[in-house]
N, C-alpha and C positions, 0 to 999 in steps of 0.2 A: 504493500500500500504506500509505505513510503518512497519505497524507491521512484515514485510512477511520477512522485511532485517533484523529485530533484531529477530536474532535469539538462544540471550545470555540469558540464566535464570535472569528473574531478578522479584525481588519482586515488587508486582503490588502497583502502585500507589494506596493509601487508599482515600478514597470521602474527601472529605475538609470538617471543621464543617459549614462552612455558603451556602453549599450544591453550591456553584456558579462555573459553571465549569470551566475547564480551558482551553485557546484558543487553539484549534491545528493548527498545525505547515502549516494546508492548508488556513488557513484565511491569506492567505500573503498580500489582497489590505488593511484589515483594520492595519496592522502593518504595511505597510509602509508608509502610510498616515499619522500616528501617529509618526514615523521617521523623517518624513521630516518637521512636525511638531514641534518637540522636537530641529531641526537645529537652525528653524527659530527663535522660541522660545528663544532658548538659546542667539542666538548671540543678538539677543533685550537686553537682560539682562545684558549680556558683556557689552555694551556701558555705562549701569551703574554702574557700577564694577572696582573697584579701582584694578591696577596692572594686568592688563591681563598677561596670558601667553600665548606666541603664541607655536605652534603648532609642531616646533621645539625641544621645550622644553620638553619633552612629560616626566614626573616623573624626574624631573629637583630636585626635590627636596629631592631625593633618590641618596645611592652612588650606585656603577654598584655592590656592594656586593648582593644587594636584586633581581638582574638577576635570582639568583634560589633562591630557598628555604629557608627562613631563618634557621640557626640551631641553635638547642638549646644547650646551653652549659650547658657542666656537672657540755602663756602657760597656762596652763589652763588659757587661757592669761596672764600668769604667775599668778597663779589666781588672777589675778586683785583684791583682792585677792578674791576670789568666787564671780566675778561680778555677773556673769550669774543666775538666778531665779533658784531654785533648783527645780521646778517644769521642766524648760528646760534639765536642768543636769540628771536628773529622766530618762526622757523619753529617753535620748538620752544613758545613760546606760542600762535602759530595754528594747531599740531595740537592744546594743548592746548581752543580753543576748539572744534575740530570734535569733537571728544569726548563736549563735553557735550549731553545729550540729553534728559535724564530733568526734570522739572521736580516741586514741591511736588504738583501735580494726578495727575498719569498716572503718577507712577515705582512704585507700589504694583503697581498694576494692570497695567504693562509689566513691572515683575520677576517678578510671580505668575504673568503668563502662559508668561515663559521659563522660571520654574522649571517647571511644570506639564506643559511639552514637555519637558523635560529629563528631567523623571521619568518620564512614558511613555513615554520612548524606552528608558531604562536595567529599567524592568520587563516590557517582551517578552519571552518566554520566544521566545528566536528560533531555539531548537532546536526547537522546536514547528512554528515555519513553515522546518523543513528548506534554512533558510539557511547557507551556504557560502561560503569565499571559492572564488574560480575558480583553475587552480593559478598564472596570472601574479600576483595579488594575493596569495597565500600565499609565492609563492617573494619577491616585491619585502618585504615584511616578514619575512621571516626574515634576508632579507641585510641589511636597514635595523637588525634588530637586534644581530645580529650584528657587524655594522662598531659600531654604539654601544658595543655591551661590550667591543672591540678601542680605539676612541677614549676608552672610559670615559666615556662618555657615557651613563650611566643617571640616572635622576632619581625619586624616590618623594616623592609630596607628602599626610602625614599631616592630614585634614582635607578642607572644604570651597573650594579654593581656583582656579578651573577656567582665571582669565585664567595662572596659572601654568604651568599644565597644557599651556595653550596658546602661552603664549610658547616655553618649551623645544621642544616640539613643533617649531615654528617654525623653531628655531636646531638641527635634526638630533640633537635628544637622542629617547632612547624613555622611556615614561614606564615603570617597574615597580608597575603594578597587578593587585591582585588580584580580579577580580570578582567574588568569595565576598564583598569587603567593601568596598561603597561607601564615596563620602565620606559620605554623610550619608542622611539615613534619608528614603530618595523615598516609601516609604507612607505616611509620617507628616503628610510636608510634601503630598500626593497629597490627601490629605481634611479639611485642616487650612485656616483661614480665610485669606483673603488675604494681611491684615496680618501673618499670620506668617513672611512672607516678611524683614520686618524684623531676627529674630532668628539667621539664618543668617551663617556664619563671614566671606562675602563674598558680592560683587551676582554672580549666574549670569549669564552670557555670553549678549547679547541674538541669540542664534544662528540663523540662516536654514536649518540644515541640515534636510532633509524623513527623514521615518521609514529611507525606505530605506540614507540615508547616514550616519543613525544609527546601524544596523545594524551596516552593514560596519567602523563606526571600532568596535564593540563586538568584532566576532570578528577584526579586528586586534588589540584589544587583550590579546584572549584566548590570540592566538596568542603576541603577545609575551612574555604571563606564563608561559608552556608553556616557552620558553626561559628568564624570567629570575628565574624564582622560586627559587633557590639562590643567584643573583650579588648581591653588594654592591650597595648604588646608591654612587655617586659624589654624587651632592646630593641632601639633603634638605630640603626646604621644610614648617616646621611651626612653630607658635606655641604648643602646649603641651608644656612640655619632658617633662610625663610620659609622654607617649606614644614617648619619646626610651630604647630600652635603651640606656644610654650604656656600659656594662659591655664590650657585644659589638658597637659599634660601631668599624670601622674608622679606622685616623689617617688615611688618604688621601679619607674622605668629607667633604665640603663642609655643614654644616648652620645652619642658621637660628636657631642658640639657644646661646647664651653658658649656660658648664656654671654660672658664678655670679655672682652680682651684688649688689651691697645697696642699690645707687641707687633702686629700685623700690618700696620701701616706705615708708610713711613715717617711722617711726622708724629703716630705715637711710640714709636721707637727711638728716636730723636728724643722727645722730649722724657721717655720714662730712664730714659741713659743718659739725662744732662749732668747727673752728679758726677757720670766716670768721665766727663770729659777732663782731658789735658792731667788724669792719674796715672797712674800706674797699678794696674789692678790683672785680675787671672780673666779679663773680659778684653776678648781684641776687639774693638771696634770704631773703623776711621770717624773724626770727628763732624760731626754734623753742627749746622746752622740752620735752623727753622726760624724764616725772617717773616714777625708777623706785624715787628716795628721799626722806629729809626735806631732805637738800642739796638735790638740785634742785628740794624746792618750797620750800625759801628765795630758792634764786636767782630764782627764775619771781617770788615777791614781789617781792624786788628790785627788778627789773624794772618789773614791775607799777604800785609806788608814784616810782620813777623817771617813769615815762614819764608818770602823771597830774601829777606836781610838773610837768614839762614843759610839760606840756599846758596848765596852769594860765597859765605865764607864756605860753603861743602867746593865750590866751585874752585875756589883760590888754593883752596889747601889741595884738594885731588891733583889740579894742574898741574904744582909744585911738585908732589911726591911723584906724579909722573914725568918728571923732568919735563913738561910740556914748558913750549916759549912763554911767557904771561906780560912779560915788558918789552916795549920797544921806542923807542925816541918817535917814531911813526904811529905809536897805537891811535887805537879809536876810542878808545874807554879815557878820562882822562882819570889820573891816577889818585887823585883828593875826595874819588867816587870809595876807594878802600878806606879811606882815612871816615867821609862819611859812613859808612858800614859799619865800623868799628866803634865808630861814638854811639851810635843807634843801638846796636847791641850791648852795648856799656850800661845804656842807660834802660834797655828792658832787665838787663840782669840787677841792677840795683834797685829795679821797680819789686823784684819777687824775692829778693836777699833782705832787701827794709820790710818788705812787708806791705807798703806803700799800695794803698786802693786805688789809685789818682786811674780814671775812667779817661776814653780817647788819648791814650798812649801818642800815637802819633800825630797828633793833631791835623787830622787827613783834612780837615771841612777845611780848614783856614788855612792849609800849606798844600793845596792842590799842584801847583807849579812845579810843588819841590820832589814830588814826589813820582808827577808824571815824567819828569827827569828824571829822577831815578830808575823807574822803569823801563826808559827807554834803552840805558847803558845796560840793567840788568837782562833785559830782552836780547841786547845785542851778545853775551854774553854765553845764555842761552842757544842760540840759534845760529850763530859766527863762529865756526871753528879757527877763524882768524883772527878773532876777536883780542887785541893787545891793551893793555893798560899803559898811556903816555906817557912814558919814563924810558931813559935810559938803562939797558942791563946794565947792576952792579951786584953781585954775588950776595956781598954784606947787606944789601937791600933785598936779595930775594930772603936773603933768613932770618931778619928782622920780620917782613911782610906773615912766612909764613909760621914765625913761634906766636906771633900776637894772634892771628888768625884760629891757629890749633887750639892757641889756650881756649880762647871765651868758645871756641866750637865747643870744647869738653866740657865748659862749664855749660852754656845754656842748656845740652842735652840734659841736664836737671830737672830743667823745667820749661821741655818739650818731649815729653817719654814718644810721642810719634814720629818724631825727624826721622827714625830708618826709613817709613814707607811716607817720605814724600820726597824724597829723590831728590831732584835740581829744578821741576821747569815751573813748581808749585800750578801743577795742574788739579781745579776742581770739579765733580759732576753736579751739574743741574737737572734735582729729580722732578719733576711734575709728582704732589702729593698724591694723586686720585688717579693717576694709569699705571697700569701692568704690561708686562711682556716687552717693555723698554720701549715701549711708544712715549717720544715729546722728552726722552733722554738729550743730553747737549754735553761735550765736554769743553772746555774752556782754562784758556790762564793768564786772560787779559782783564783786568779788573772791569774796564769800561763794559766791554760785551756783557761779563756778569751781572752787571747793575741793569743794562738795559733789560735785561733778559725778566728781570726780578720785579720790576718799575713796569709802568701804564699810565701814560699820562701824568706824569709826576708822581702816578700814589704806588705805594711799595704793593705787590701783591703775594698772598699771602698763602699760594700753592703751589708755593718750591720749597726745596730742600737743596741746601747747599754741602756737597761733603767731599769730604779732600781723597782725592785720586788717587788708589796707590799706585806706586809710581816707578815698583821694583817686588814685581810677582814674578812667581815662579813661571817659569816657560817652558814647554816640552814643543819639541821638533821645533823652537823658536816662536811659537805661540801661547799666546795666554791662555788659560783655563780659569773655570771655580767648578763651586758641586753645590753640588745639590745632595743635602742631608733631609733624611726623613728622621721627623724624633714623634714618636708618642705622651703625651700628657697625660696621665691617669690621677691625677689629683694634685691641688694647686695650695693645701694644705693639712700637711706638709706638702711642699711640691716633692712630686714623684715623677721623673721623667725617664724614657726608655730610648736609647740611640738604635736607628739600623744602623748595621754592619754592612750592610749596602747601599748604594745608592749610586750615582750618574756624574760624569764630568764634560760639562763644555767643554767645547772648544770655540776658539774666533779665530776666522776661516783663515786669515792671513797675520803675515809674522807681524809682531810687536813693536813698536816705535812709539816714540813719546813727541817726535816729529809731524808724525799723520794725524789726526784725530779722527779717522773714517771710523764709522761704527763696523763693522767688520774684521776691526784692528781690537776694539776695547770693548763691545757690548757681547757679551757670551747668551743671549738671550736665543730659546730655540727656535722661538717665531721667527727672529730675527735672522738668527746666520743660514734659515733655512734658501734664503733668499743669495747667499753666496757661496753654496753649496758646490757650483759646477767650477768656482772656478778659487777656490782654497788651495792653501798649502799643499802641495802633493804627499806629504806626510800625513797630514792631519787624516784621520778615518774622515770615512764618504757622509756618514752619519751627522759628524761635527763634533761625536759623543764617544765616550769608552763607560766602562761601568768601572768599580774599584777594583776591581782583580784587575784589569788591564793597568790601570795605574798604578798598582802594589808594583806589576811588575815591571815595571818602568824602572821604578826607583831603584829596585832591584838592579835591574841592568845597569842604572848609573851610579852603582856603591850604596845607594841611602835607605836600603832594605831597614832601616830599622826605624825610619823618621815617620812614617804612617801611624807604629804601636805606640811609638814613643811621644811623637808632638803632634802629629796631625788629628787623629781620630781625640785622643783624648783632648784635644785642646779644645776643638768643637764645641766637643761636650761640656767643657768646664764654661764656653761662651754661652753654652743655652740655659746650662742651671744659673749663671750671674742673672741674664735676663728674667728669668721667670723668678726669682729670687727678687729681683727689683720691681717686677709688674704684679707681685701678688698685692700692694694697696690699693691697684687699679682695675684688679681687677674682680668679676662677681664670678664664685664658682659655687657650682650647684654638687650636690654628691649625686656619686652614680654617672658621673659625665666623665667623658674621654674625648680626647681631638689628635688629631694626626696633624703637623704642620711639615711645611719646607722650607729649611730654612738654608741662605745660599750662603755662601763662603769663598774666602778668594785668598791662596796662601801666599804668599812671599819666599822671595827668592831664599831666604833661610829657614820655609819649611812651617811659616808659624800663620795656622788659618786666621784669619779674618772675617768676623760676621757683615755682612754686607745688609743683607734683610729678612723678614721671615716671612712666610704665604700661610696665609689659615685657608687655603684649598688650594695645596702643592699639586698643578696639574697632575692626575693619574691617567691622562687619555695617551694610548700608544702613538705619538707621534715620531715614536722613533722604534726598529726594530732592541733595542736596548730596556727602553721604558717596557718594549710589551713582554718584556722579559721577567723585569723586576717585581710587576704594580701585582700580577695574581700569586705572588709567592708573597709581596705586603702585605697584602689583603688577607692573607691565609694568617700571619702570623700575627695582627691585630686582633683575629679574632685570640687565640692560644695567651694573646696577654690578658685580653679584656674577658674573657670565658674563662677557659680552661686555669689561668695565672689567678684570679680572682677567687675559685674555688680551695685551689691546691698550689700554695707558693712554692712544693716543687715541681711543677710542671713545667714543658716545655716550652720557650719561649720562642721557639727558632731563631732568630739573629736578631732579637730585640735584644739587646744589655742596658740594662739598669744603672741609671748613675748615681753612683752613691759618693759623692766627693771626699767624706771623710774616711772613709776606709780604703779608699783609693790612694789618700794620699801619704799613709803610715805607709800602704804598701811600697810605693813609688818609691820614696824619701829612700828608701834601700836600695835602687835601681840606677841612681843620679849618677854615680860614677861610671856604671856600665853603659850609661848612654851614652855618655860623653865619649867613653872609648867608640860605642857602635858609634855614631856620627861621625866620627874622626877615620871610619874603614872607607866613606868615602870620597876619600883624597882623588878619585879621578874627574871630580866634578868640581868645577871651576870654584875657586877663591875659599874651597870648603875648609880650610885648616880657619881662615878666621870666622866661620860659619858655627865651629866648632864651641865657644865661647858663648855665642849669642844663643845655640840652643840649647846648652845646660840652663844657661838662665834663662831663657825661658821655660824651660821646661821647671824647675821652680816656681816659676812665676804663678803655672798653668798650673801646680798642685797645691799651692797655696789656697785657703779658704778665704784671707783677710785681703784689704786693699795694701798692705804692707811689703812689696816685694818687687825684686830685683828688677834694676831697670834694664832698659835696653842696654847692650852694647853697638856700639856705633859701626858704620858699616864699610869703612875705614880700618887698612890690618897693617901697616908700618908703625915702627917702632915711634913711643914716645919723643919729644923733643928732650934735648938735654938738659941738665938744671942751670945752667950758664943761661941759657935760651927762656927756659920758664920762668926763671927769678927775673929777667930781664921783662916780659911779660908783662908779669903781676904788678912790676912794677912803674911800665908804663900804662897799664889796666886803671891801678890807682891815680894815676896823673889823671886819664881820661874822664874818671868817674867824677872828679873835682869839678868838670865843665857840663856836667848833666842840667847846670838849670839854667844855661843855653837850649831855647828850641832847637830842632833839629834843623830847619831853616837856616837860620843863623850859621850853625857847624860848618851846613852845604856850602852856603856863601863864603863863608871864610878862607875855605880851605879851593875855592874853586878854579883859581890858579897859581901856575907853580910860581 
């Protein structure tokens, strides 16, 4: 009878493997018996059931945005220090290598095909082919869900997320879906080009399952929603919190989204880390300007003419030690430009030695003249490899010039703990506070541009972020990189945070210069370099990307096998617990909440990461055969923290580690010498013997708990001046300091010819 009304081509349901057929659609007394059954059933179980909802409520815990379709938009317990049995570490790395699958070539083409079956299985009208469960498979899912809602064991996962779906599955949860409303839009993605498989929320599950077992997990799921669409879920898994009613969500449900945060933006990053700026603390991160008045674009000059007087003396002293020419009867610099330098830095060091509050240092607003002069010799400087200072060579002049210069260089690094990563050209980034994926990014290191940039009609505008450029990262094949760290949050009080052991490395497609400013040179962004992809470093992978094993063994290859265990991953780590450490006044945490961020990093040529920013929804879409690697082995292992870890704190976490800073760092404190040796094995990697120095101390720095510890060392590896030289120094130092309450104008003028 029914066959005679469907009259639509459709491919015939295939036999089931366990040969048991399927009810049809005329056995209607045993389905409704079993119905009325499932009522009774159910409401028994209610009565022992914390928090009913009644009936009213019906996806109470949904905002009206998932009405339709969702759309998809376009430590090692800090190794404790290697607690864990390396027999555990073993195994859990060579699952992680059976995992991987997908390669740069075929993962487009093997995601689009699984998406493809995914979505013709979910658009069978399989009422149509008078498909059934049989009553054993109806009654084994009713009692399956039923025990779930008694165990509290329901789970609703808002979004495109299926390794989720399928983990809980797994572990005897039911899922509560509603099949009126998929994850994600299968007509769309159904007629839609390959490569769009790229843009979905995570990789589809590379699934073996045939039509007819599709089927059946559908009118499962159907049946379960028949039961649970009035019940609470117990966990939710979702990464846009608007799709979160938080109003009429239950306390007893488990969800995936901290109610607030400020650490995520970057002007709340900025401003919740204005205490560590210009410290020294176990928190790398370059220093920001968030200009929302004239103070803080005075401070940002500050800054600014600070860090190029700096810059100046790194420039004088390097030239020197490299026997570079720096005087000539013919230069272009005229030579009372160093004598300026050195009064100006006299007088910031006497400003932080007295203690001295005195605000606009440089008196930039009323000595414009003086200063655009100066900039223009510093520029030339910069960017003139011919660049000479107007003096005649005399020997006893170059060593006068460069003991005065060395000294206040050592001294100001007192009080500049960031002068390693800002090089020479004092280059800063201008962020745009409200875009992502390095759209409306600008680098710059011209003051004027800056200010325009910042300015609108005379008035300051007040969605930038200004932060100083590091200026001496690490480079592999002669390009820059960062990463991309995925860290877990499972409670913000105490904070508890969890580091992956995995996670992804940019690349920027073309080699490094401080010369260029092309975005393809400095922005590692994946939107981004996707666009100069065809015509990249021929080293760089095709990707743009490697994961951490390829970069372990990088290091490997270049002697520094031991800089990853030792400075990198931990150092990270110890950067996200300062921050979450610093954002817990700001922020509101609900119990039972968990969030996954990404947070990006960018290490230095001597190995020591740097927090750049954090993402509270760190793309998980395979946009790279790499990503589609990683995100279903994340996804797997979030649940084993947030499930399985939550039950039984031995359980398995797979490459989530736990940062525990204080027991990491008794361990460590034992390790200090041995790293100093590892570091030092690799000598075949440029300038590394002075490398050596700077990451013992840091690497204390990084296990320290307090803001109290060891500064930088300078990045500079020739021997000290002599004491002939340095008493000499000091004591023309002293001379200078007598004339500080001379403007710096004045100084300039004074000294402006020979």
């Amino acid at each position: 009878m029914n066959s005679n009304k469907n009259t639509r081509k459709k491919k015939p349901l295939m036999p089931r493997n366990d040969n048991k057929p399927l009810i049809n659609q005329k056995d209607k007394t045993k389905a409704y018996t079993l119905d009325t059954l499932n009522k009774i059933a159910a409401n028994e179980i209610l009565e022992n059931t914390c928090n009913p909802i009644s009936n009213n409520d019906l996806d109470n815990e949904v905002t009206s945005d998932t009405n339709t379709n969702v759309k998809q938009d376009g430590f090692n317990q800090i190794p404790e220090l290697k607690e864990e049995s390396q027999i555990s570490e073993q195994s859990k790395m060579s699952s992680l290598s059976n995992r991987y699958q997908l390669n740069s070539k075929n993962y487009v083409q093997e995601l689009h095909k699984a998406l493809i079956k995914e979505c013709n299985h979910n658009l069978l009208d399989y009422t149509s082919l008078n498909a059934t469960l049989d009553f054993e498979s109806l009654t084994n899912v009713t009692s399956r869900t039923l025990k779930a809602i008694q165990d509290q064991k329901i789970f609703s996962v808002l979004g495109y997320f299926p390794t989720i779906s399928l983990e809980m599955n797994n572990r005897g949860w039911v899922e509560k879906r509603d099949p009126y409303r998929p994850p994600t839009n299968y007509s769309h993605y159904l007629k839609s080009a390959p490569y769009m498989v790229n843009w979905i929320e995570s990789p589809p599950l590379l699934s073996s399952i045939n039509e007819n077992e599709a089927i059946i997990e559908r009118l499962k799921s159907a049946q379960s929603w028949s039961i649970l669409k009035d019940k609470r879920s117990d966990f939710i898994f979702v990464t846009r919190k608007r799709l979160i009613n938080w109003s009429n969500l239950s306390e007893l449900t488990s969800v995936s989204q901290m109610t607030r945060h400020v650490f995520c933006t970057k002007t709340g990053l900025a401003q919740c880390l204005e205490l560590y700026k210009n410290s020294v603390t176990n928190l790398m991160f370059p220093r920001c300007h968030y200009i929302r008045s004239e103070a803080d674009s005075d401070a940002f000059i500050e800054d600014y003419i600070t860090t190029a007087l700096v810059s100046t003396l790194k420039i004088i002293v390097k030239g020197i030690e490299n026997n570079k020419k720096m005087f000539s009867s013919n230069g272009n610099i005229p030579y009372n430009f160093i004598d300026f330098v050195k009064r100006c830095v006299s007088k910031f060091l006497n400003k932080h030695i007295t203690g001295n509050t005195t605000k606009n240092l440089w008196a930039y607003n009323c000595q414009k003249e003086v200063w655009n002069e100066f900039m223009i010799h510093y520029t030339k400087l910069i960017i003139d490899n011919n660049a000479r200072f107007d003096h005649e060579y005399i020997y006893e002049l170059e060593l006068d010039v460069y003991a005065k210069c060395k000294y206040l260089l050592e001294n100001v690094k007192k009080y500049c703990p960031q002068h390693y990563i800002d090089g020479i050209t004092n280059t800063w980034i201008i962020k745009p506070s409200s875009n992502c994926s390095g759209h409306g990014i600008m680098l710059s290191r011209d003051l004027h541009t800056i200010k325009r940039k910042i300015t609108e009609a005379g008035f300051l505008r007040n969605n930038y972020i200004l932060q100083k450029y590091i200026e001496r990262p690490l480079l592999v094949y002669t390009c820059k990189i960062d990463l991309r760290q995925w860290f877990l949050v499972t409670n913000m009080s105490p904070v508890v945070v969890w580091m992956y052991k995995e996670g992804y490395v940019r690349f920027c497609a073309n080699s490094f210069s401080m010369q260029n400013m092309h975005e393809s040179i400095h922005l590692s962004n994946v939107r981004l370099q996707m666009k100069y992809r065809k015509f990249r470093n021929p080293q760089v992978p095709d990707e743009c990307m490697w994961d951490y094993r390829e970069l372990k063994d990088y290091l490997r290859k270049i002697g520094q096998e031991y800089v990853w265990d030792e400075l990198i991953f931990p150092g990270m780590g110890e950067s996200i617990y300062a921050v979450l450490k610093a954002a817990t006044d700001t922020s509101f945490y609900r119990d039972k909440t968990f969030q996954l961020f990404g947070a990006d990093f960018l290490i230095t040529e001597n190995f020591i990461p740097y927090l750049i920013e954090i993402n509270s929804i760190p793309g998980l879409n395979p946009s790279t055969s790499i990503i589609a690697n990683l995100v279903p082995m994340l996804l797997s292992d979030i649940v084993k923290v947030t499930v399985d870890y939550g039950k039984n704190s031995n359980a398995d976490t797979g490459l989530f580690m736990k940062v525990v800073p204080e027991k990491w760092k008794s361990a460590a404190t034992v390790k200090l010498n041995s790293v100093a040796v590892a570091v030092n094995r690799g000598n075949s990697y440029k300038s590394t013997a002075g490398k050596v120095d700077r990451g013992y101390n840091v690497l204390k720095s990084t296990v320290a708990t307090n803001v109290e510890t060891a500064p930088f060392m300078t990045g500079y590896h020739h021997q000290w001046m002599d004491s002939v030289n340095k008493k000499l120094a000091k004591l023309r130092l002293r001379i200078d300091s007598q004339n500080t309450t001379d403007d710096c104008g004045s100084m300039y003028s004074k000294h402006h010819s020979t």
